[in-house]
C-alpha positions as CSV (number, residue, x, y, z in Angstrom):
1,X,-16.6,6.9,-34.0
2,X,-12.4,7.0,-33.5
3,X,-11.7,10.2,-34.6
4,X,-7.4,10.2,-35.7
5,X,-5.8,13.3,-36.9
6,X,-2.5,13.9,-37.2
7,X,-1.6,10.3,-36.0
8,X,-3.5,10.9,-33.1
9,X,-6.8,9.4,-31.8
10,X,-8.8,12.2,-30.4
11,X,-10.6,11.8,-26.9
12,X,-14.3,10.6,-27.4
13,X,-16.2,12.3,-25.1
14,X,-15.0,16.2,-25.0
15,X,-16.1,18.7,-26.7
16,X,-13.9,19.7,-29.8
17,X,-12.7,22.3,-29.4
18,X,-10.9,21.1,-26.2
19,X,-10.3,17.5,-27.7
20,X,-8.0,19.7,-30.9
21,X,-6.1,21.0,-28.2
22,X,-4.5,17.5,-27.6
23,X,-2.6,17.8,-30.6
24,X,0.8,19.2,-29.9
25,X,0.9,22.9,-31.2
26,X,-2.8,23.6,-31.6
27,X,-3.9,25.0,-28.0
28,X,-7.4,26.8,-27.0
29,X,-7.1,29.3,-29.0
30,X,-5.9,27.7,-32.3
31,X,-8.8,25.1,-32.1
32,X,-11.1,27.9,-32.0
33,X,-9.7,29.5,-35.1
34,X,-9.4,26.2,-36.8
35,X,-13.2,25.8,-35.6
36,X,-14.0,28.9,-37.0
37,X,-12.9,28.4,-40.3
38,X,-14.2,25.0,-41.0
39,X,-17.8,26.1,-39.7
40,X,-17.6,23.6,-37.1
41,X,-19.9,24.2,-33.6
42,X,-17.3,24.2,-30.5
43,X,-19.9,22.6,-28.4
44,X,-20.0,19.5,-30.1
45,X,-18.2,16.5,-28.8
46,X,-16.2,14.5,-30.3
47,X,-18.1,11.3,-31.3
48,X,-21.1,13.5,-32.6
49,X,-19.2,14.6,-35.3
50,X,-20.2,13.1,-38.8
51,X,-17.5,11.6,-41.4
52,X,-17.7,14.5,-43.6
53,X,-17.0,17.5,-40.1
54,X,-14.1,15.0,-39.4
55,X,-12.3,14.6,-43.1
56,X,-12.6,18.5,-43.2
57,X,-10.9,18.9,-39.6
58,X,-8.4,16.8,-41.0
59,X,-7.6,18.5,-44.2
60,X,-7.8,21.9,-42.6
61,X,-5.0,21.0,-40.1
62,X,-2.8,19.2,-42.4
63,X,-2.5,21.9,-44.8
64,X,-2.3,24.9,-42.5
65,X,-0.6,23.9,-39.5
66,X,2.6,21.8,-38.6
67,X,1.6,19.3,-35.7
68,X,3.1,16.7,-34.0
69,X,6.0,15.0,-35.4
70,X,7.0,17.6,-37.3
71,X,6.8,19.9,-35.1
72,X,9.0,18.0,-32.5
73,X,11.5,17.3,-35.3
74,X,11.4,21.4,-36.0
75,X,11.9,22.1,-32.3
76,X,15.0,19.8,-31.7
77,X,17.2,21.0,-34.9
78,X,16.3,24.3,-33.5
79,X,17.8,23.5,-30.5
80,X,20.1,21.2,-31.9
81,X,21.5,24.3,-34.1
82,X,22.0,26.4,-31.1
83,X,23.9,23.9,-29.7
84,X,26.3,23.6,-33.0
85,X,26.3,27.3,-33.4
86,X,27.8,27.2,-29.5
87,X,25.1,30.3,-29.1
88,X,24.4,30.8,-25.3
89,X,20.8,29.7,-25.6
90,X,22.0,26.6,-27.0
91,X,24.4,26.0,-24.2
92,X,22.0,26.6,-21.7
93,X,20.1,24.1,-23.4
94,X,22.9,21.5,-23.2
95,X,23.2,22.1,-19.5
96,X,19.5,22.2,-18.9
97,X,18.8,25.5,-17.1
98,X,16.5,28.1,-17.9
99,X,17.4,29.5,-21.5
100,X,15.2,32.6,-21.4
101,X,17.2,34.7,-18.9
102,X,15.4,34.1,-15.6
103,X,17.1,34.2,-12.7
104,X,18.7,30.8,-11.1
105,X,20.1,31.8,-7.7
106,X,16.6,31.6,-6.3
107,X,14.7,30.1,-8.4
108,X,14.8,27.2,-10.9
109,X,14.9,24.3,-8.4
110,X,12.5,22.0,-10.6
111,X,15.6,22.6,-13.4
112,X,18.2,22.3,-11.2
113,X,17.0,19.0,-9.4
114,X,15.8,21.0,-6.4
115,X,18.9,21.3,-5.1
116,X,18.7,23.6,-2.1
117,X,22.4,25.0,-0.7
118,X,21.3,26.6,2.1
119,X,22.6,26.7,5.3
120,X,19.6,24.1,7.3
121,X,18.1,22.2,3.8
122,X,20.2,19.2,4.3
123,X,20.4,18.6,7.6
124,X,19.7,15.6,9.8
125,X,17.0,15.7,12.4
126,X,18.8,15.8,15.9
127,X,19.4,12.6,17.9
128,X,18.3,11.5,21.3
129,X,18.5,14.0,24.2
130,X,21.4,12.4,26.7
């Protein structure tokens, strides 16, 4: 059975309380409170749930929790704002470096395009002996 929540089809053959955790903003521990709540075994897997486990999954999340799409949508205009707002967060956002206050001389290659400036990164191996 194709279990879809949230717009999302759920992978078959994990158990649940993994499988809830490919829902964007429900991780580990959210699927286990989630599980909790609706009464539902962790262990089970995914395509041994029955119609009725699956409906109230469905409900549960959909009322309580914001997933997906509108999550996304809640995390750009936050961003977005920042931007407008010319905060420094927000301009670190526009310029894609680490907004959090981590340091950037060192590290921060994977953000920076791993651009190394160092005195040997770039160079050419050496030609022919003459």
């Amino acid at each position: 059975m194709v279990v879809r929540i949230a717009g999302l089809v759920l992978p078959q053959n994990k158990r649940i309380e993994i499988a809830l955790g490919y829902l964007y903003g429900i991780g580990r521990s959210q699927a286990n409170k989630i599980l909790a709540s609706t009464k539902i075994n962790p262990d089970t897997r995914t395509n041994a749930l029955s119609e009725e486990e699956v409906n109230k999954l469905r409900e549960f999340i959909e009322k309580n929790y914001k997933v997906e799409g509108d999550l996304k949508r809640d995390v750009f205009s936050n961003i977005k704002r920042l931007k407008e707002i010319g905060a420094y967060r927000g301009t670190r956002h526009a310029r894609g470096l680490p907004s959090r206050g981590q340091r950037t001389k060192t590290n921060s290659r994977t953000v920076r395009g791993n651009v190394r400036r160092t005195m040997g990164s770039g160079r050419k191996a050496a030609g022919q002996k003459t």
